[in-house]
N, C-alpha and C positions, 0 to 999 in steps of 0.2 A: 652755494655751489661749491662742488669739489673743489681743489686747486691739483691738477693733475699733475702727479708728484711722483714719480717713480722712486722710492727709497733708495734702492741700491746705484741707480746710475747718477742721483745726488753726491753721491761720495767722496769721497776727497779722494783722488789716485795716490799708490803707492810712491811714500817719498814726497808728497806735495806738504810743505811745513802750514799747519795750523795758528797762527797768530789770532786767528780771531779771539773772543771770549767764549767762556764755557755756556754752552746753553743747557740749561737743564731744564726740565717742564715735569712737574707736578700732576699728574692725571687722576681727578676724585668723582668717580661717578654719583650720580645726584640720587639720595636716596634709595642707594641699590638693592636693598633683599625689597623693599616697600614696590620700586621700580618692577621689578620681574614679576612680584606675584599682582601688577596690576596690567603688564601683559599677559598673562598666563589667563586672565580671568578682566575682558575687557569690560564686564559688567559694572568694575569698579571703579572706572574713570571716571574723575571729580569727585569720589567722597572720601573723609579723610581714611588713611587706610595704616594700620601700623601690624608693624610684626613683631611678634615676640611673649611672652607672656602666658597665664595659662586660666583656662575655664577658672572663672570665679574672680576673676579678677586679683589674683596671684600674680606673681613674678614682674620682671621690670622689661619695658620695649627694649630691643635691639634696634629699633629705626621707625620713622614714621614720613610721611612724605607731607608735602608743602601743605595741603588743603588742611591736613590734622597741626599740622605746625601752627596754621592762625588760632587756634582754639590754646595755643599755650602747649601741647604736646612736645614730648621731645625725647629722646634715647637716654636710657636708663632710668626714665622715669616708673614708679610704681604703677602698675597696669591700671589698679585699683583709683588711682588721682587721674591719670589721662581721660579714664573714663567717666569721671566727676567732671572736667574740663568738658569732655566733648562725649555725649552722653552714644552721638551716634555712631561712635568709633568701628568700624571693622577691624579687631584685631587678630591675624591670622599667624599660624604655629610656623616656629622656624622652620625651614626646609635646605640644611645643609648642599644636601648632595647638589641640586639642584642651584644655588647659589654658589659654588665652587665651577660647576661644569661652564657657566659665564664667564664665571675670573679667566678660566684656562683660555676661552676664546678669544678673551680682547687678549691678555698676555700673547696670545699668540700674533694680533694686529701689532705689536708692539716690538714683539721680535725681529718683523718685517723692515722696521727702521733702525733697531738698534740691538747688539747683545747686551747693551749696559741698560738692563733693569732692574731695580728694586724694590721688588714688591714692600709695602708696608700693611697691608692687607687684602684682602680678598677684594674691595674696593678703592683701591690709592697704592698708586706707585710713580716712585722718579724714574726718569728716563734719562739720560747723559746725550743729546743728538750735535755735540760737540763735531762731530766727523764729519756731519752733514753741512752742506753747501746751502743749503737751502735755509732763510730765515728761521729761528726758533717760531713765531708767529704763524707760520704758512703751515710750520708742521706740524704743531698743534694743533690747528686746524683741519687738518689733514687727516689726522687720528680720529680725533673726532669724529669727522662727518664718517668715517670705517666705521666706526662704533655702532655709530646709530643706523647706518644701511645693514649692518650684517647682524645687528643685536637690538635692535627696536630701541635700546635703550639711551641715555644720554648723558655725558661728561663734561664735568668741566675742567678746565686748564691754567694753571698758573707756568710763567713763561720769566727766567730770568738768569743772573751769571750765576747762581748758587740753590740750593737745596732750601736754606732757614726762608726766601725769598721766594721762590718757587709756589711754597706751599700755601705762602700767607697768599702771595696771588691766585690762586686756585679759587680760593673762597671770596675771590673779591666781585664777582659776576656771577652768583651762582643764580640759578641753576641753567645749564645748556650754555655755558658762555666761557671767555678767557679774558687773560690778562697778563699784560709783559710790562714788568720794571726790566727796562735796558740800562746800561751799567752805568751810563751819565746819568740817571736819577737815582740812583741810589741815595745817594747822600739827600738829596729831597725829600723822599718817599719817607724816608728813618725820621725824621725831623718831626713829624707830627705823629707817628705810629705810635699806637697803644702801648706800653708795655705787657700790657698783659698778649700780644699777641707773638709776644718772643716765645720759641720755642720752653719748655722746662719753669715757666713765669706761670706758677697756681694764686688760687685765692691768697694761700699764706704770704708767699714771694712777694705778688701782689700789693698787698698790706705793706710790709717791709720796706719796699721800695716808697710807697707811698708816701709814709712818713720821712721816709728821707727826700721827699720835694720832689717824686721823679715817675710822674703817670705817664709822662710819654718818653718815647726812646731819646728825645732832642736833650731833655733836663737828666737824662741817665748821664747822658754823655759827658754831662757838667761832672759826675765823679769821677774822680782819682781811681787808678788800676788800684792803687794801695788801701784806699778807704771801703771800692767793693771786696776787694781783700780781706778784709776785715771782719766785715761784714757776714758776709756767704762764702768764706773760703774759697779754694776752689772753684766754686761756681761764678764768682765773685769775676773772674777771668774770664769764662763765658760768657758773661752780661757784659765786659766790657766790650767784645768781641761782636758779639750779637749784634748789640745797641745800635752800631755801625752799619748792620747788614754785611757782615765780615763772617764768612763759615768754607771753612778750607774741608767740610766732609767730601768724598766723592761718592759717587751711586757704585753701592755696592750689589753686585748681584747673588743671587742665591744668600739672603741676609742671614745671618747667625739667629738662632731661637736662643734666647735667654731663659723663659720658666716654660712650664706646664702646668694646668692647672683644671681644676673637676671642680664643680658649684653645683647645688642645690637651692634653689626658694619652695620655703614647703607650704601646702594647703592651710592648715594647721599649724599656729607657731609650736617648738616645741618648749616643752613647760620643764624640763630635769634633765642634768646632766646626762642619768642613765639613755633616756631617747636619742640626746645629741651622740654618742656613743655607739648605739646602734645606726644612726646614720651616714653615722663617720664612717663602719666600715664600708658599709654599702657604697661609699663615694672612693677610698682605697680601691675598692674590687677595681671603680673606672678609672683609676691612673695607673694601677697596675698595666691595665690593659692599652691603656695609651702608649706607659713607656716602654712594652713589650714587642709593640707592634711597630712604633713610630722613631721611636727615640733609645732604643736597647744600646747604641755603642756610645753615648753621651752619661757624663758626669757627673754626678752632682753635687752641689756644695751646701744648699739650704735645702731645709724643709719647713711647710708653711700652713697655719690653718686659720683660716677669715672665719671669724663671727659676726656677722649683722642682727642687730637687736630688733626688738620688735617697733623700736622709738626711729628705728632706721642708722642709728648710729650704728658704727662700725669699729673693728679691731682686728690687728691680722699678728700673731703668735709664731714666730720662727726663732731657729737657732739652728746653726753649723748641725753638718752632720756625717758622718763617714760611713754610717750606716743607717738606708729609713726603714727602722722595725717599726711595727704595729705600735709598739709603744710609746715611742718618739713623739706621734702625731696624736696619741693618745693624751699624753702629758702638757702636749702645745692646745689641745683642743680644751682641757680646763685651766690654762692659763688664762685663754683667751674669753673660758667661760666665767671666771671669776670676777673678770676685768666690767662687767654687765650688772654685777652689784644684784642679781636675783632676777634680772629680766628675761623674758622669754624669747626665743631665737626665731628666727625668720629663715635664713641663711647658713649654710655652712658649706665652706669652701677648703678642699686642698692640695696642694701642690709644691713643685718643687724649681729649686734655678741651678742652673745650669753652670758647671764653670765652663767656661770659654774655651770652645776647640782646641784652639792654638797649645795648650795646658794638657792634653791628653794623652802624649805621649810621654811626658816626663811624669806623671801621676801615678798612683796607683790604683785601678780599675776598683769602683767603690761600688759595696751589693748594696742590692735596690733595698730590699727586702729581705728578715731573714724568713 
């Protein structure tokens, strides 16, 4: 049942001081492109159903929903293996436009309670409802059941004082469901948590820490600021900080783009340089067009080109750049073809990162392309 909740008359009045904690909630729709095209097409209810990929069993899923998930399915897997797994897979072609035109609806449920949102994709964003009177739990709730009356579809929610917390709760009910660590459990909740469910903590991290005695965040905690220091640099500070459930980010709206980036998985691996060459421009022509139309007053500092081998291994070839000529990405494209030792490509991917807004005015305006 609803919890009938007016957003705006929740509000805290002008001048009325905030002491509470920060509530932030985490919103991750469950299986969304897989979600919509199995409203769009109710015929497909209960079989596994995944998106992404191309006739022949080419390219890798973008998402697959629960029924194809028991069969071992899962996103970014080779279309070709998901379909060894679960032989009776539906898998149907992305459809952008149509996947976007959702995101705008619920963002727009979302505005209704708050301007502090941050998108982190087309499916997940933080929400800040700090302002609101009304329990973080209720309001969660609330979003939700909007969700799924006005969009067929369904969310779930992580509910806590922070962002690194938020998220991990999000996935702890899934799918159609929530969850709130309140700020007297913190220190609980961390005690047994994974490391690997820290934010920035991969395979490698993973491993690292491992060997240093420390699979959960409680045995993180047993090291010295000075010995992660050591260790992970830098980063080494964010694990200590982490480990805690300590993340002082706020929900930023309108989030900063860091890269852009064009990929290709071909039918056919290709077998010589010369081919990968011809393909490269063809994938140029689409960032040209990207950063013409989307991203023309933005700057860049890298440029970048991924090779996935036919073995599935992978390598990605960047270097600085003050100007990205055709040559540039030419030169990075046989670095990274070299690095393959003779094997034939799968993939070729390229793009560029961004230097940081803030940076834009003091810089000097760098040509895309000559």
């Amino acid at each position: 049942m609803s919890v009938a909740l007016s957003p705006i008359q929740g509000k805290m009045q002008p001048g009325e001081a905030n002491h509470q904690p920060a509530k932030i909630v985490h919103i991750d729709m469950d299986c969304f492109y897989a979600a919509i095209e199995i409203r769009e097409q109710p015929k497909l209810s209960g079989k596994p159903v995944a998106v992404g990929g191309r006739p022949g069993g080419r390219g890798v899923l973008t998402t697959c929903n629960y029924e194809a998930r028991e069969f071992g399915c899962r996103s970014a897997m080779p279309a070709f293996k998901a379909l060894e797994l679960c032989p009776g897979l539906v898998i149907l072609p992305v459809r952008h436009e149509l996947y976007r035109a959702e995101a705008m609806r619920i963002r727009g449920i979302f505005s209704e309670f708050t301007p502090l949102v941050e998108p982190l994709s087309l499916d997940e964003a933080y929400l800040d409802l700090s302002i609101l009177n009304s329990s973080g739990a209720s309001l969660a709730r609330e979003i939700r059941f909007r969700i799924k009356k006005e969009t067929g579809l369904t969310g779930s929610a992580g509910i806590a004082p922070n962002k690194l917390l938020a998220k991990i709760a999000s996935d702890w009910n899934k799918p159609d469901g929530q969850f709130e660590i309140l700020p007297d459990q913190v220190s609980c909740f961390m005690e047994t948590l994974p490391v690997k469910r820290i934010w920035g903590v991969g395979k490698k991290t993973g491993a690292r820490l491992a060997a240093l005695g420390a699979t959960t965040c409680g045995q993180l905690q047993e090291l010295s600021l000075a010995q992660l220091h050591t260790e992970f640099g830098q980063f080494g500070g964010d694990l200590y900080r982490l480990c805690r459930g300590i993340d002082q980010r706020k929900v930023t709206p309108n989030r900063e783009r860091k890269s852009l980036s064009v990929e290709r998985t071909f039918r056919a691996d290709l077998a010589g340089l010369d081919e990968g060459e011809l393909e490269l421009e063809k994938l140029l022509g689409e960032l040209r067009h990207e950063l013409s139309a989307k991203h023309a007053k933005r700057k860049v500092r890298v440029a970048f080109v991924k090779v996935k081998f036919t073995d599935f291994q992978q390598t990605t070839a960047e270097c600085g750049a003050m100007e990205l000529s055709d040559s540039i990405f030419t030169d990075l494209l046989e670095e990274g073809w070299r690095r393959g030792g003779g094997k034939s490509v799968r993939l070729l991917g390229v793009g560029v990162r961004f230097r940081p807004q803030a940076e834009n005015g003091s810089r000097q305006q760098l040509e895309l392309f000559d």
